[in-house]
C-alpha positions in Angstrom: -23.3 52.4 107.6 -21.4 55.7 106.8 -17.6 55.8 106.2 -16.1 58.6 105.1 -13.6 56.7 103.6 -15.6 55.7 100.6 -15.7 59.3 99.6 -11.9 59.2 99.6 -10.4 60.1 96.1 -13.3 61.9 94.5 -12.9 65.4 94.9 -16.2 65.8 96.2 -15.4 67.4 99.7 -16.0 71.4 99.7 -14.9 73.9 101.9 -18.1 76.0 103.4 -16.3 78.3 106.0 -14.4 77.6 109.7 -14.7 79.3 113.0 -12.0 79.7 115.8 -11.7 75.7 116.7 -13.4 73.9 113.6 -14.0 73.5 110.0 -16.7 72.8 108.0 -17.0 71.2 104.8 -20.2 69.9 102.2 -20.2 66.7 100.5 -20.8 67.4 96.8 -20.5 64.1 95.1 -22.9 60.8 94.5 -22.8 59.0 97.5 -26.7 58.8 98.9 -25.6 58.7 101.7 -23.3 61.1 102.7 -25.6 63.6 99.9 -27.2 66.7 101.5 -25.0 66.5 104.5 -21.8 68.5 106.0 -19.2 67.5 108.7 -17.5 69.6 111.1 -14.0 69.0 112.1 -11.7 69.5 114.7 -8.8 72.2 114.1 -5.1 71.7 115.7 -4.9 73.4 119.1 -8.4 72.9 120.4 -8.4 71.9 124.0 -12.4 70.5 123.4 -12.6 67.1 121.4 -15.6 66.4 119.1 -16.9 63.8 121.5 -17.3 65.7 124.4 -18.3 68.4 122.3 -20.8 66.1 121.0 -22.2 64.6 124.7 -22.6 68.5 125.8 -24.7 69.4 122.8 -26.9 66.3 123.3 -26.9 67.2 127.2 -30.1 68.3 129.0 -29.6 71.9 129.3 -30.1 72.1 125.6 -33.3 70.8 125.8 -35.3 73.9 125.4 -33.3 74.7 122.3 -33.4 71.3 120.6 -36.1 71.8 118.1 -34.3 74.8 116.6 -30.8 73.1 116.3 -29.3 71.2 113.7 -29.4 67.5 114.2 -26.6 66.0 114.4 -24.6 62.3 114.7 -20.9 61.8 115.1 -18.6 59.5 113.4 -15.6 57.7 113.2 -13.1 59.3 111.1 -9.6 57.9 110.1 -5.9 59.4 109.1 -6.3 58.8 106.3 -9.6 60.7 105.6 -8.2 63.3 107.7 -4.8 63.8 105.7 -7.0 63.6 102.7 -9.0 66.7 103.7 -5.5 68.6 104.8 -4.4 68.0 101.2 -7.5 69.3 100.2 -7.3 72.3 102.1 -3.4 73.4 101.3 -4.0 72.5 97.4 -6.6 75.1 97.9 -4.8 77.7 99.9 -7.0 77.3 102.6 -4.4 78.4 106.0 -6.3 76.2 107.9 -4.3 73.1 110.1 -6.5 69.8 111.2 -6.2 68.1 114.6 -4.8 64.9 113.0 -5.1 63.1 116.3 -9.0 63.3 116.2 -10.8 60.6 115.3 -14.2 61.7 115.6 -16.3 64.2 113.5 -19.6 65.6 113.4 -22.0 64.8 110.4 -25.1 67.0 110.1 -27.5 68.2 107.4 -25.8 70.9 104.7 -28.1 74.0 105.1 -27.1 74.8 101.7 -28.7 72.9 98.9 -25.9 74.0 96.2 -21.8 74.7 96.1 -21.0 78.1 98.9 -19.4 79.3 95.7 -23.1 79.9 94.3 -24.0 82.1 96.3 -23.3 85.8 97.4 -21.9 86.3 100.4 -22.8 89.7 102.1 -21.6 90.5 105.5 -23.2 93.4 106.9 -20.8 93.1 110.3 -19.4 90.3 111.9 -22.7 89.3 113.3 -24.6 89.7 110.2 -24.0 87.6 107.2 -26.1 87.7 103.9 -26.0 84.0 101.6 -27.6 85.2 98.0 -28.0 82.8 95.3 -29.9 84.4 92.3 -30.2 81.3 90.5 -32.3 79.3 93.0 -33.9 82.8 93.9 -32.7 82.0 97.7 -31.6 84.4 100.4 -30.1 83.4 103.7 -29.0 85.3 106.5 -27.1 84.1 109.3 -27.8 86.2 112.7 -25.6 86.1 115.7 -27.5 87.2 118.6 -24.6 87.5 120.7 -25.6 89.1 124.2 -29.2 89.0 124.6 -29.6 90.3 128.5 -31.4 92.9 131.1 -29.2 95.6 130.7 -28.7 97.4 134.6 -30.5 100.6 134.6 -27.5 102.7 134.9 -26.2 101.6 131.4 -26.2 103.8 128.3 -25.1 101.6 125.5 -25.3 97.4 125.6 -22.6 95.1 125.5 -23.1 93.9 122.5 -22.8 97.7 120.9 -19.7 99.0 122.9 -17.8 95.6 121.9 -18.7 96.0 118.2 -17.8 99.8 118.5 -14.5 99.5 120.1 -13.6 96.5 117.4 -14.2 99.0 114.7 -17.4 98.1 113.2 -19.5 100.7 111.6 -22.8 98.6 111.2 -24.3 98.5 114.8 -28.0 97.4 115.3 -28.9 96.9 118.8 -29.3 93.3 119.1 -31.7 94.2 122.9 -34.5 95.9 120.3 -35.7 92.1 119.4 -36.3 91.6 123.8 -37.5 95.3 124.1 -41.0 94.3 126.0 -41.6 98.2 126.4 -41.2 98.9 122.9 -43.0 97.6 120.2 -41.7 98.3 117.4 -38.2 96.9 118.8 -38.4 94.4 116.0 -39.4 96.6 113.2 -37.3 99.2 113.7 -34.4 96.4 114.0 -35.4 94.6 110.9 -35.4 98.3 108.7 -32.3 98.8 110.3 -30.8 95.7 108.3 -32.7 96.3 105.2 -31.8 99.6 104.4 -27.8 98.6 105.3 -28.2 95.4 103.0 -29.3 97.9 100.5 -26.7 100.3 100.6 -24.4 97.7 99.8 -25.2 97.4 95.9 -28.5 94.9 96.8 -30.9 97.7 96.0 -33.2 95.3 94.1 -33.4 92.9 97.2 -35.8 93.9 99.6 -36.2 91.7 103.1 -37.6 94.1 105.7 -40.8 92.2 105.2 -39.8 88.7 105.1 -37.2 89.5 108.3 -40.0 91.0 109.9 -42.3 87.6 109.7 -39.9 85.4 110.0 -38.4 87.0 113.2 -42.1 87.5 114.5 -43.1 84.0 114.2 -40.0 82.4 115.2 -39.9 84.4 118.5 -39.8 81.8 120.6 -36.1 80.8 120.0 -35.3 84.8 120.2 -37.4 84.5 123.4 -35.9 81.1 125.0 -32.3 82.2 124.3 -32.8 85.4 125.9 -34.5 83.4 129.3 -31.9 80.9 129.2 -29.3 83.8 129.4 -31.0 85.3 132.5 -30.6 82.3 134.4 -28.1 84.0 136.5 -26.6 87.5 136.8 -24.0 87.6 134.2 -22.6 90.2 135.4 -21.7 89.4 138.7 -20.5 86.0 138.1 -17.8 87.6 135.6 -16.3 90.1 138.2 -16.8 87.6 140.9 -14.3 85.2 138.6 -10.8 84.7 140.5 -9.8 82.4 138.3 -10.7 79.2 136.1 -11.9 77.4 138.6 -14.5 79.6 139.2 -16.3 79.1 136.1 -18.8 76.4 136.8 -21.5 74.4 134.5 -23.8 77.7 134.8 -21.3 80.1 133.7 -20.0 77.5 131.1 -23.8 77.1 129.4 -24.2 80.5 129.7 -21.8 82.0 127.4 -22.3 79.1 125.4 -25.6 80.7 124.2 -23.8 83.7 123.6 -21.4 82.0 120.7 -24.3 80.7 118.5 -25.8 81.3 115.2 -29.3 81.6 113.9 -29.7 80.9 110.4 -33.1 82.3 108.4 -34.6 81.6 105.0 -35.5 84.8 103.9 -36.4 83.3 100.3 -38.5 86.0 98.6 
């Protein structure tokens, strides 16, 4: 049975990174059975709780995505545990404030097999992100597809682009060359794209235009699914048809859902 609380007092609790409503952190120490795995935590202000968060992911609609994701379980959490982690967090400057009324977390496998601090971290844009660790010879790069969608006809640039423009980034590879159907080099022209800008950032000995390339080209079918899943229903419409909250139904909801996830590669040469 896993409780957190036998990890308690051990220092063995590391921070990997956070996102908008959570935190997540690696267990380090020599507990078998909380080794190899990360949780994910609630942050203070989230409307969402972990459970319901949990039941959605596990709901049907995922279903054409499950063999790609992360498996996950929750558990029970206590105050204690979750104070510990807090102390954790402002001993290590970390700004970061838990939901201390939560008492549920998510527990999953840790992606990374050693400390974050081992490795390199590399981030092209905000979309792009680069995990180098020299010693174990790994590279990891975590891919946020963001809008993949038919752009109308009377469109010059993509979503995806303008937003990324107008927020100041300087790094903008169309994310619609990887669903191209009418151009077939979509994906190698999107995968040199990323090379040469990982290279121009002082990683001129680290070459992954090839390993992108296959890895991208036989895992199409997530690239594939996410984009079908997207164009369910008219984004577009539903979003200037939108009066108010109400108006955003379970469709609309799953919808830009896809549109906040991650897709993580191992790109180990």
């Amino acid at each position: 049975m896993m409780d957190l609380d036998d990890t308690l007092y051990s220092h063995c609790w590391s921070y990997i990174g956070s996102g908008s409503a959570n935190v997540v952190l690696c267990y380090n120490g020599v507990n078998s059975i909380f080794k190899g795995k990360a949780i994910r935590l609630r942050l203070k202000n989230t409307d969402v709780s972990t459970t319901e968060i949990y039941s959605y992911i596990h709901s049907k609609r995922f279903d054409k995505l499950r063999e790609y994701m992360v498996n996950m379980e929750i558990l029970n959490i206590s105050e204690k545990f979750l104070y510990y982690i807090q102390n954790y967090l402002n001993e290590n400057n970390i700004k970061l404030q838990l939901d201390l009324t939560e008492n549920k977390c998510l527990i999953m496998k840790n992606i990374f097999p050693t400390y974050i601090s081992d490795y390199k971290i590399i981030k092209l844009s905000k979309y792009h992100t680069f995990f180098i660790n020299s010693i174990l010879n790994e590279v990891l790069f975590e891919f946020k597809p963001k809008w993949l969608y038919k752009m109308p006809t009377d469109h010059i640039n993509c979503r995806n682009c303008l937003i990324a423009r107008s927020k100041g980034q300087e790094f903008i590879p169309c994310h619609l060359k990887l669903i191209n159907y009418n151009d077939p080099n979509g994906i190698d022209e999107w995968c040199y794209e990323i090379s040469i800008k990982l290279k121009q950032m002082n990683e001129e000995n680290l070459n992954i235009y090839k390993p992108l390339k296959e890895c991208i080209k036989f895992n199409f079918t997530i690239v594939k699914t996410l984009y079908e899943l997207q164009n369910n229903i008219n984004i577009h419409e539903r979003i200037l048809s939108l009066n108010s909250q109400k108006d955003v139904d379970d469709d609309l909801q799953f919808n830009m859902t896809l549109r906040d996830c991650s897709l993580m590669m191992n790109l180990t040469l």
